[in-house]
Each structure stands twice: as structure tokens, then as C-alpha cells.
Biopython code that builds the backbone (N, CA, C, O; Angstrom):
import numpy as np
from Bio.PDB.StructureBuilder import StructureBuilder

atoms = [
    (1, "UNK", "N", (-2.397, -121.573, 120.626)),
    (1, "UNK", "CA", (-1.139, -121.581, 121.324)),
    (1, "UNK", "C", (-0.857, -122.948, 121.934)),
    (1, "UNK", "O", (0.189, -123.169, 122.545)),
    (2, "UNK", "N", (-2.089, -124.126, 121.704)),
    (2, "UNK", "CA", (-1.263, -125.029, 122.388)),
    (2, "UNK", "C", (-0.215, -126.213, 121.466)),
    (2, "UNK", "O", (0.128, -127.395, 121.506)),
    (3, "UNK", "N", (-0.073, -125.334, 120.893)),
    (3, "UNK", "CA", (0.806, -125.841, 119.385)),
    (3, "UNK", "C", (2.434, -125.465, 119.477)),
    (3, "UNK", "O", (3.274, -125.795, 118.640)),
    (4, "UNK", "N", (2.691, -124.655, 120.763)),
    (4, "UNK", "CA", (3.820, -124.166, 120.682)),
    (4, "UNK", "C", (3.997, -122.847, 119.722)),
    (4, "UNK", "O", (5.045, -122.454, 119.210)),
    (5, "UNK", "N", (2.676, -122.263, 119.613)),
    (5, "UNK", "CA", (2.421, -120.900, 118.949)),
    (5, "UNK", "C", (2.859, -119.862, 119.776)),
    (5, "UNK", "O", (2.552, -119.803, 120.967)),
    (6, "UNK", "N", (3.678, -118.903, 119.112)),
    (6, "UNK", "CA", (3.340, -117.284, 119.793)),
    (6, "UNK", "C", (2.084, -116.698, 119.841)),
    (6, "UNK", "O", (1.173, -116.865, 119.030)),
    (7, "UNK", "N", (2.080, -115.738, 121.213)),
    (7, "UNK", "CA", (0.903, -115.168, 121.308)),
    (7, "UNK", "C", (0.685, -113.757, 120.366)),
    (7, "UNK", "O", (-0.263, -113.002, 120.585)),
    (8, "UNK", "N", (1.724, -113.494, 119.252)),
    (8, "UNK", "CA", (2.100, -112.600, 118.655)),
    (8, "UNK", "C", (0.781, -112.118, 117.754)),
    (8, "UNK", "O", (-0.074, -112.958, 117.475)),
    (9, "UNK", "N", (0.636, -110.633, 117.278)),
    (9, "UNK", "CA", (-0.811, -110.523, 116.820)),
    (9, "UNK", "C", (-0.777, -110.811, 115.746)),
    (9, "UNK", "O", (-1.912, -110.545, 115.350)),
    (10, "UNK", "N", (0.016, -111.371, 114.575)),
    (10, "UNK", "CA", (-0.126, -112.074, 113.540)),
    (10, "UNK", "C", (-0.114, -113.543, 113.670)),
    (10, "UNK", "O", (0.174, -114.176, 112.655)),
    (11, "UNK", "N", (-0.378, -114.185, 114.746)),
    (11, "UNK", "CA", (-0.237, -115.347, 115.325)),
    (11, "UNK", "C", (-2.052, -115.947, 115.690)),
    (11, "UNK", "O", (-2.637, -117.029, 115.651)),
    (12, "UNK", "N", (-2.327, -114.841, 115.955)),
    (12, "UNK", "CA", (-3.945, -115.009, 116.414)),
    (12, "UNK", "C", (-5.153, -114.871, 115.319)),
    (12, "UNK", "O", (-5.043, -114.237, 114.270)),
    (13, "UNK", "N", (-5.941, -115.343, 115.603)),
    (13, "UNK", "CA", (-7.157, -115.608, 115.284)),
    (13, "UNK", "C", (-8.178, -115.129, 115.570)),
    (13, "UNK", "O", (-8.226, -115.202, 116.797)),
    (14, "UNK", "N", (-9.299, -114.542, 115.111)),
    (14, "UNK", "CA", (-10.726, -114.042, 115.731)),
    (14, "UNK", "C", (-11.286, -115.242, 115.563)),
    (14, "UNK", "O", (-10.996, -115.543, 114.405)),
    (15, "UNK", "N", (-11.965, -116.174, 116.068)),
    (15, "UNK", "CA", (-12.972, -117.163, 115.978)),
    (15, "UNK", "C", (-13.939, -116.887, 116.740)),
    (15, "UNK", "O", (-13.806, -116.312, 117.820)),
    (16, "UNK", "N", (-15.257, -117.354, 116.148)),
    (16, "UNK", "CA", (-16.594, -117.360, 116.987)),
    (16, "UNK", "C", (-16.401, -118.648, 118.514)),
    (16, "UNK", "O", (-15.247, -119.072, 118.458)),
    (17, "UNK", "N", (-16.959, -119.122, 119.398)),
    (17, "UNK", "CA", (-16.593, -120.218, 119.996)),
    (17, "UNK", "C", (-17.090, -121.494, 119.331)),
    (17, "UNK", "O", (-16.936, -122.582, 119.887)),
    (18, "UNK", "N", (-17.684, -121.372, 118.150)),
    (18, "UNK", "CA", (-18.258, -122.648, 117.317)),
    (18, "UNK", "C", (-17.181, -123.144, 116.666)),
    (18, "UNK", "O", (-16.627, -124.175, 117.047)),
    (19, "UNK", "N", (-16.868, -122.600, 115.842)),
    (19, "UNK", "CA", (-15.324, -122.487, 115.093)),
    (19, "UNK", "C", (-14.097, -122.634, 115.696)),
    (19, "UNK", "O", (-13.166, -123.221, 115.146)),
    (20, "UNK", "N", (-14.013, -121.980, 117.147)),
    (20, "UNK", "CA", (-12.707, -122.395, 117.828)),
    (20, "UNK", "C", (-12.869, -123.697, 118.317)),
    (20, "UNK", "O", (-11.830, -124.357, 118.348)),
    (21, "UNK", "N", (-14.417, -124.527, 118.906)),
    (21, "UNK", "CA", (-14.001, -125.815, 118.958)),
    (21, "UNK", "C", (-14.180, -126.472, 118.003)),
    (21, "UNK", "O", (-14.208, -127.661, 118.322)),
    (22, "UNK", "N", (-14.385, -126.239, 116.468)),
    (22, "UNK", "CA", (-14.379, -127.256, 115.283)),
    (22, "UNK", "C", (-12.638, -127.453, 115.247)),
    (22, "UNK", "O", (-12.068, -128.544, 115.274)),
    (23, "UNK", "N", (-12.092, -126.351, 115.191)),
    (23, "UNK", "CA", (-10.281, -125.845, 115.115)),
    (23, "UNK", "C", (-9.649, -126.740, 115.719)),
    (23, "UNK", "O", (-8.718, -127.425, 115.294)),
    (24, "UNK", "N", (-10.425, -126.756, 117.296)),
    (24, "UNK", "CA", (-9.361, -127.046, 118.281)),
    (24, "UNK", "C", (-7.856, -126.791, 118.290)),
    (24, "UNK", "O", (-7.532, -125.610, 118.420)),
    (25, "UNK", "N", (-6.930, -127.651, 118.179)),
    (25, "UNK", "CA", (-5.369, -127.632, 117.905)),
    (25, "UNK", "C", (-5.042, -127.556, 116.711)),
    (25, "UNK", "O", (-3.917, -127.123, 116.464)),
    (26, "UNK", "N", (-5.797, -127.893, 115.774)),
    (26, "UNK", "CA", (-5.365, -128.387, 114.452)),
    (26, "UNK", "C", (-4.975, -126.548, 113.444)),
    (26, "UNK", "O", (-5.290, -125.385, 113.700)),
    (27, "UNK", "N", (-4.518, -126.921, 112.793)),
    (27, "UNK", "CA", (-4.023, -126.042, 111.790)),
    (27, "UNK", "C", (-5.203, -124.784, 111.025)),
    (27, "UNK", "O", (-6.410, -125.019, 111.096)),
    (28, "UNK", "N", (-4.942, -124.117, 110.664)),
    (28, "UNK", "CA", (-6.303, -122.826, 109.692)),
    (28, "UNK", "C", (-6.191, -123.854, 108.466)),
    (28, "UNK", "O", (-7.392, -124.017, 108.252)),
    (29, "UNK", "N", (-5.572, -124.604, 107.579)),
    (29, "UNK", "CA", (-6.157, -125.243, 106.987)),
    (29, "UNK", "C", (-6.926, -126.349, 106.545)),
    (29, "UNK", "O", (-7.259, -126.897, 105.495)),
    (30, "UNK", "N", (-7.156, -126.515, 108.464)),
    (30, "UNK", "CA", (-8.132, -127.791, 108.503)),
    (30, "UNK", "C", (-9.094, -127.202, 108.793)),
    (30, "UNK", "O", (-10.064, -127.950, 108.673)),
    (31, "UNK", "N", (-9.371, -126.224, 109.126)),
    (31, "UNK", "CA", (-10.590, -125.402, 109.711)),
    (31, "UNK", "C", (-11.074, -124.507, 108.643)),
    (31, "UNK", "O", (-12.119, -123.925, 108.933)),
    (32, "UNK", "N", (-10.443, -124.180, 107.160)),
    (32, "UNK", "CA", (-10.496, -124.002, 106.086)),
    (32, "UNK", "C", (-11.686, -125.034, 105.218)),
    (32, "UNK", "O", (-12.755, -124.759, 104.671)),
    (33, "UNK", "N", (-10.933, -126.308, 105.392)),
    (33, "UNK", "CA", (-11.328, -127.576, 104.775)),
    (33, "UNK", "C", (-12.337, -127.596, 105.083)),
    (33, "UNK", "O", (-13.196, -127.486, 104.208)),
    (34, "UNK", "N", (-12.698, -127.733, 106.352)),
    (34, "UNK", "CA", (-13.636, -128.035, 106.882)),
    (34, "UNK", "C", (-15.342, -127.265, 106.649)),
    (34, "UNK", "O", (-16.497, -127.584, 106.934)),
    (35, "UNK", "N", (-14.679, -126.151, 105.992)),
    (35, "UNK", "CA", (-16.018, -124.983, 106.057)),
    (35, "UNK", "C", (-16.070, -124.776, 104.540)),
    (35, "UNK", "O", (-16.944, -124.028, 104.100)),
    (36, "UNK", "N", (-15.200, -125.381, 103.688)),
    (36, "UNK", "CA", (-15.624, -125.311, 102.441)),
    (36, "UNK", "C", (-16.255, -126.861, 101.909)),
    (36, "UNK", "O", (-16.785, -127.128, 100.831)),
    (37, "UNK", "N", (-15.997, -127.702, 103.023)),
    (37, "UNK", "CA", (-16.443, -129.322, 102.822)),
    (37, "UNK", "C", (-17.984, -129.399, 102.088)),
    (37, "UNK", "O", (-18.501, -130.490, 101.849)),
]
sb = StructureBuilder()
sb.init_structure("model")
sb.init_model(0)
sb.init_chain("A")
sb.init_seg("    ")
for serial, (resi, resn, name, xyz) in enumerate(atoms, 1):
    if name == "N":
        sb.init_residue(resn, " ", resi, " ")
    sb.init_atom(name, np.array(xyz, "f"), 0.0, 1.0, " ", f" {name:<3s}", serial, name[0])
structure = sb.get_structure()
């Protein structure tokens, strides 16, 4: 949400807290990238 996201439930994410700070702000397809790297 600090993207100017809704808190809407197709808006959200389950992440572990490892994964939410690899994510941080950035997009699901950098956090995609990142785990198939």
C-alpha cells in the first residue's frame, strides 16, 4: 500500500516477512524475478 494501493482483498498479498522485505515497494514482478533468478 505504499504505492498508492487499495487495501482491497484482491489487492493483498500473503508474504512470509523474508519476502515482504526482498518486495519492499516494488511490484510482484520484481519479487517474481527475483525468486526465479
Amino acid at each position: 500500500m505504499t504505492r498508492c494501493g487499495t487495501d482491497h482483498l484482491g489487492n493483498l498479498q500473503l508474504l512470509c516477512s523474508n519476502c515482504n522485505r526482498v518486495k519492499g515497494n516494488r511490484g510482484q514482478d520484481y519479487l517474481i524475478a527475483k525468486q526465479t533468478a
